[in-house]
C-alpha atoms as an extended CHARMM CRD file, in Angstrom:
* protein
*
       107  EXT
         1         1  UNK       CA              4.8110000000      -29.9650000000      -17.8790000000  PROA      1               0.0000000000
         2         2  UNK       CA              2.8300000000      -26.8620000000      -18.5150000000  PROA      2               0.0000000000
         3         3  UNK       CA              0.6890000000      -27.9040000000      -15.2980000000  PROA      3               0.0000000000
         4         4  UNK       CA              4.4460000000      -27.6310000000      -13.1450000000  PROA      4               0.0000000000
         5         5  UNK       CA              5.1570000000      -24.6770000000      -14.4410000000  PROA      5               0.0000000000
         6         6  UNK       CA              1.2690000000      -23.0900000000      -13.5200000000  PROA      6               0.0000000000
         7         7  UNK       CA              2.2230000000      -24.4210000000       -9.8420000000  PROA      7               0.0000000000
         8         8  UNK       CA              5.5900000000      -22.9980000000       -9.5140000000  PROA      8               0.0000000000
         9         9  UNK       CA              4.4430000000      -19.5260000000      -10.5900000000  PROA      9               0.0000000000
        10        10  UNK       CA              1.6400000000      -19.9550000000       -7.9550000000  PROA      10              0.0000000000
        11        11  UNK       CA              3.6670000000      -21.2840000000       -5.2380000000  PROA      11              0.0000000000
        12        12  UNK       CA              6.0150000000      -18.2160000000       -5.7440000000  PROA      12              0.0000000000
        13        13  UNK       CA              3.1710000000      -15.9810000000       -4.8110000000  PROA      13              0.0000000000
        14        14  UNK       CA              1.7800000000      -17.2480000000       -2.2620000000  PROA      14              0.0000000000
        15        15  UNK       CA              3.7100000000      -16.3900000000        0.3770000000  PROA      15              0.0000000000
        16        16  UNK       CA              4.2850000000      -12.7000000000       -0.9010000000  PROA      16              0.0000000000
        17        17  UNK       CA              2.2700000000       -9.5930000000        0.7070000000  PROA      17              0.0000000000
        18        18  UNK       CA              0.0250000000       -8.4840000000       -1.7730000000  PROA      18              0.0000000000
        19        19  UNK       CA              1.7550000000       -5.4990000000       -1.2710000000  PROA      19              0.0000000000
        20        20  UNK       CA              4.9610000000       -7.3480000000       -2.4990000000  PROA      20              0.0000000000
        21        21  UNK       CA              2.5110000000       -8.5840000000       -5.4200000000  PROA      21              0.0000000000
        22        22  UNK       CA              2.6490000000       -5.2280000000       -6.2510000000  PROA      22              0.0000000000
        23        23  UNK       CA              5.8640000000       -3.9270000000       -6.0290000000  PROA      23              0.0000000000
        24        24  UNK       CA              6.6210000000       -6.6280000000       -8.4640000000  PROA      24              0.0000000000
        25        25  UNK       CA              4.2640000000       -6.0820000000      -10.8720000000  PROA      25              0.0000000000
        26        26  UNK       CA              5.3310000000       -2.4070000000      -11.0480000000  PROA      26              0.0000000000
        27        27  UNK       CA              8.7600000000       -3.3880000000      -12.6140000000  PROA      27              0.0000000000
        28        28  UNK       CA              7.1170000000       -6.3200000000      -14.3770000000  PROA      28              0.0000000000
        29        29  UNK       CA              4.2060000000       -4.2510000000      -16.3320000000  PROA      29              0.0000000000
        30        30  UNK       CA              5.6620000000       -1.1580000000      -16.8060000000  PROA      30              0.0000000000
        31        31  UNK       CA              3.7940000000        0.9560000000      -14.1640000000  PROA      31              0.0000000000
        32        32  UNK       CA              4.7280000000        4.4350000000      -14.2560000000  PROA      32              0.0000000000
        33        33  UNK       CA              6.7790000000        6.0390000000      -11.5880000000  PROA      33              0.0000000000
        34        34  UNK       CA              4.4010000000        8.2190000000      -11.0900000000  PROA      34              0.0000000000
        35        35  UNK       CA              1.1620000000        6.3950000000      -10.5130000000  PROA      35              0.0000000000
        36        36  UNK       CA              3.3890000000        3.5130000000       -8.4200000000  PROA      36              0.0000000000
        37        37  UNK       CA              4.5910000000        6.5650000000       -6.1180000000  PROA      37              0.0000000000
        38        38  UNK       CA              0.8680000000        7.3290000000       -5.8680000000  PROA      38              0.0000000000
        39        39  UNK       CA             -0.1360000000        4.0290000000       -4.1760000000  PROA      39              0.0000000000
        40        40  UNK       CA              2.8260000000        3.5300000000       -1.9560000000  PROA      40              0.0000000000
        41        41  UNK       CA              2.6320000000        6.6450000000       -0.7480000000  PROA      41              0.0000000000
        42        42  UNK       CA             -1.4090000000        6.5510000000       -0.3290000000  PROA      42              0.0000000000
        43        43  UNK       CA             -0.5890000000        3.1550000000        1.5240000000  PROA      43              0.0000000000
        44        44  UNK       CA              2.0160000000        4.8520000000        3.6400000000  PROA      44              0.0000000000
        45        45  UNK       CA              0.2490000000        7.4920000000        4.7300000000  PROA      45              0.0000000000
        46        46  UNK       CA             -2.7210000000        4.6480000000        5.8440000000  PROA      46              0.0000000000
        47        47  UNK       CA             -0.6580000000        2.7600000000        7.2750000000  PROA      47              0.0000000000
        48        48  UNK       CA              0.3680000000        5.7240000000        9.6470000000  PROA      48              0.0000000000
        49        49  UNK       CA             -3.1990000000        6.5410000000        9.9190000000  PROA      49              0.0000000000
        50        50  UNK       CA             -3.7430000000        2.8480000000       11.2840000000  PROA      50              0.0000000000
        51        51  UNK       CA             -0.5530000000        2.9500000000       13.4190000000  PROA      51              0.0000000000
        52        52  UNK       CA             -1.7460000000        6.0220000000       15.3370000000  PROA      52              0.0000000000
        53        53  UNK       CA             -3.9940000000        4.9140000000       17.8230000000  PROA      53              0.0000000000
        54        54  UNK       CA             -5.3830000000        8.9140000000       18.5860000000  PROA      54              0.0000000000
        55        55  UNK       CA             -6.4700000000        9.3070000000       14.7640000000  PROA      55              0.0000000000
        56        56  UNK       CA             -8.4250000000        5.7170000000       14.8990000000  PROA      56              0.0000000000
        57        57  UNK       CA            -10.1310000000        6.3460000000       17.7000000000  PROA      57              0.0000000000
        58        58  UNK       CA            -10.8370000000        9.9310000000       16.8070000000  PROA      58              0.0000000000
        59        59  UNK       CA            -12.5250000000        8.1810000000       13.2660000000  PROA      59              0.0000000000
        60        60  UNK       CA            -13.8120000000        5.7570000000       15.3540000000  PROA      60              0.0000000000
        61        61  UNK       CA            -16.3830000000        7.8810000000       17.2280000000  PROA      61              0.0000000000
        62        62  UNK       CA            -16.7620000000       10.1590000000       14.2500000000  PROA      62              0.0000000000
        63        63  UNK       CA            -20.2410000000       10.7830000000       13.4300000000  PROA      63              0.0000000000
        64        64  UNK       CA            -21.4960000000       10.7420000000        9.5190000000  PROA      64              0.0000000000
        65        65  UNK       CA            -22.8030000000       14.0220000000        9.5410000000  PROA      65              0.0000000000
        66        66  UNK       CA            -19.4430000000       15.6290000000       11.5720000000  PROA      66              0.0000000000
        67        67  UNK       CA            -17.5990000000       14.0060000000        8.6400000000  PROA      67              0.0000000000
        68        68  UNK       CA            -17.9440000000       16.8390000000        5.6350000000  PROA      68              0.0000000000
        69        69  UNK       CA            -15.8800000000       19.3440000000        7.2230000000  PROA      69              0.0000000000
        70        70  UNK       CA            -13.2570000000       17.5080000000        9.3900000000  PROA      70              0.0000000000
        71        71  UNK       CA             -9.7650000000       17.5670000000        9.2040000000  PROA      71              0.0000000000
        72        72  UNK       CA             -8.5310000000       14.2250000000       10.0280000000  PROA      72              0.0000000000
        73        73  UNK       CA            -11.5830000000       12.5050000000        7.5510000000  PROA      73              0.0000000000
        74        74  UNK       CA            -10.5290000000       15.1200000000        4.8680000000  PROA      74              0.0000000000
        75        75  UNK       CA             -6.7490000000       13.0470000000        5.1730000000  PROA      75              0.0000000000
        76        76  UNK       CA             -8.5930000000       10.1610000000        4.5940000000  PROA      76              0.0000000000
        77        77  UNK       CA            -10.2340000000       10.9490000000        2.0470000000  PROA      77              0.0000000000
        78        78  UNK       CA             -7.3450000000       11.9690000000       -0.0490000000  PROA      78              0.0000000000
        79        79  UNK       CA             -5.1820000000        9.2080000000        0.2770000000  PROA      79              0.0000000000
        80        80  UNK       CA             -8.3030000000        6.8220000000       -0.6810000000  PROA      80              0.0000000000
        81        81  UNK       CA             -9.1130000000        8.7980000000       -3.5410000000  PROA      81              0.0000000000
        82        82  UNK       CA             -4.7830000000        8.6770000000       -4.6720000000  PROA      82              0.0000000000
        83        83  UNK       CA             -4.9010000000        5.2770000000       -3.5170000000  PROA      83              0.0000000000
        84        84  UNK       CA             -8.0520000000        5.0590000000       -5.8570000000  PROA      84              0.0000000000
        85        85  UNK       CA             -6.8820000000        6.6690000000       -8.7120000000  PROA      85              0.0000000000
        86        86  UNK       CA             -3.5110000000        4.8820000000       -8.9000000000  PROA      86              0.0000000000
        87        87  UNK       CA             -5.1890000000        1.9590000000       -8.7870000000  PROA      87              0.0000000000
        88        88  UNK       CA             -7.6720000000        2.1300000000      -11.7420000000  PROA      88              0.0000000000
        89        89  UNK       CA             -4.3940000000        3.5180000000      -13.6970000000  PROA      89              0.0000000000
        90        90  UNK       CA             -2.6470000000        0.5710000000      -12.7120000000  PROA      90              0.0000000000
        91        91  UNK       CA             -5.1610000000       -1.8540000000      -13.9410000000  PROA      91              0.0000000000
        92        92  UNK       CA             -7.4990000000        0.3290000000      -16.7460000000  PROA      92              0.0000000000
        93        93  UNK       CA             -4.8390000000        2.3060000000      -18.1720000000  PROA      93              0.0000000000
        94        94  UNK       CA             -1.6670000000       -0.2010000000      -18.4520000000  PROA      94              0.0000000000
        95        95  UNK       CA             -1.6610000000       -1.6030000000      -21.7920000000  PROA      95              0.0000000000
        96        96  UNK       CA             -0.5480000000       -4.9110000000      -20.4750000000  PROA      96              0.0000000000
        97        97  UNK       CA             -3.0690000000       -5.4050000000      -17.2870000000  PROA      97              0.0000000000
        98        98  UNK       CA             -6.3140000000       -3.4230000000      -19.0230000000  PROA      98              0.0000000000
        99        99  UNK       CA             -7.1400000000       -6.2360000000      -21.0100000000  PROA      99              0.0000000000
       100       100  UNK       CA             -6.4660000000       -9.1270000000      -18.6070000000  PROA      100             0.0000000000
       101       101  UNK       CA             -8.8050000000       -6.8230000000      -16.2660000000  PROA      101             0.0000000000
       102       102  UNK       CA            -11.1290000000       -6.5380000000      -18.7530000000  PROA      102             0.0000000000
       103       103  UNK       CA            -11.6720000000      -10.3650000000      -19.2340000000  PROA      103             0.0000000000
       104       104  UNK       CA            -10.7850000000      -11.9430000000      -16.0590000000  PROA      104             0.0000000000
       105       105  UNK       CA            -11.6790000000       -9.1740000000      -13.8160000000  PROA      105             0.0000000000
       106       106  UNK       CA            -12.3130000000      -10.2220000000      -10.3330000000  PROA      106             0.0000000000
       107       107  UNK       CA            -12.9820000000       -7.0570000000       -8.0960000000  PROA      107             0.0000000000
């Protein structure tokens, strides 16, 4: 019996977007508003990154050392670091998912 239910819950997921995963498990651990509007909006604004074909290409052919002071890589790096940060609140600061991270971790 306890086996069924272990495969429902799993079946139920499997066909989700892990970006539906999430969305779930905002309302379902308590996530703050603020930290959830973090990472969808981080993810937003990379998705439009990866939607505009200019900005990938520009990225594409940008060289390491060009990097530090460019506009377009700045962008980047501040969703990623929202993205980031949102994150490692979700999963190290939520008093429900910190300790399952903390002992079944997989990263």
């Amino acid at each position: 019996m306890h086996l069924a239910h272990l495969e429902n819950h799993i079946l139920q997921f499997i066909n989700r977007t892990p970006l539906d995963i999430v969305a779930l498990a905002v309302g379902d651990y308590g996530i703050k508003r603020a930290i959830s509007e973090k990472f969808f909006s981080a993810y937003d604004t990379f998705l439009g990154l990866v939607a505009n074909p200019e900005k990938r290409e520009y990225l594409k052919s940008l060289r390491a050392e060009r990097s530090g002071g460019d506009k377009i890589f700045s962008e980047v790096e501040e969703f990623s670091k929202q993205f980031d940060q949102a994150l490692g609140e979700m999963f190290f600061n939520n008093e429900i998912l910190s300790p399952l991270t903390a002992k079944y971790g997989v990263f």
